[in-house]
C-alpha positions in Angstrom: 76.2 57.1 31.6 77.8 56.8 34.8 76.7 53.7 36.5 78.2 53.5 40.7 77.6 50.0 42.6 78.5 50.4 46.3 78.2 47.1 48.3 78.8 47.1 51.7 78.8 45.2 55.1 76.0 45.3 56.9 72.9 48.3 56.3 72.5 51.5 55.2 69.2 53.9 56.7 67.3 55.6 53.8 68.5 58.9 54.5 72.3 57.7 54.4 71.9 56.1 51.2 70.0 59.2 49.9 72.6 61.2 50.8 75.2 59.2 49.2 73.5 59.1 46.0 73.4 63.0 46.3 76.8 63.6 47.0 78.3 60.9 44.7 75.6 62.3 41.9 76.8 66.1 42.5 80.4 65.0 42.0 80.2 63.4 38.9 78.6 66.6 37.1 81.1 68.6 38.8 83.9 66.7 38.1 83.1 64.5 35.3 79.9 66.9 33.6 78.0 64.2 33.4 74.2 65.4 33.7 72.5 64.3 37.0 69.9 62.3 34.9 72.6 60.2 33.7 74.1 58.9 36.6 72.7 55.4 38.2 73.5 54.6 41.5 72.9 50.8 43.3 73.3 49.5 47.0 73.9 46.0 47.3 73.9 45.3 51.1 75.2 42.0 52.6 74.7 40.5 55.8 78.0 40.3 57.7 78.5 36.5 57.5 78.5 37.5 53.5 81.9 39.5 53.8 85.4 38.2 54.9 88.7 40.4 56.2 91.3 37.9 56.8 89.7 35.0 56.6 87.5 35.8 59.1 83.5 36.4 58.5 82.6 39.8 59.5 79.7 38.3 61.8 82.7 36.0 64.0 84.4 37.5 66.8 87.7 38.4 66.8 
């Protein structure tokens, strides 16, 4: 059972995150056959002062 995290800066809309699950879904049974049923998908958004890029919190200016 496939099982995708994808965390990212920041926020997603409902229809992007729809159609990442649909895409990322699709290639998984075409690549790796697993059945659509099987594959789990979760979004873990964080706020930008949660993430770093050279030490430097995504919400600081640069």
């Amino acid at each position: 059972m496939p099982y995708v995290n994808i965390r990212i800066a920041g926020s997603l809309s409902r229809e992007q995150k729809k159609k990442i699950a649909q895409e990322i879904t699709e290639t998984l049974e075409r690549i790796a056959h697993k059945p659509k049923s099987y594959t789990y998908i979760a979004f873990d958004e964080l706020p930008n002062e949660n993430w770093a890029i050279a030490g430097n919190l995504l919400d600081e200016e640069a």
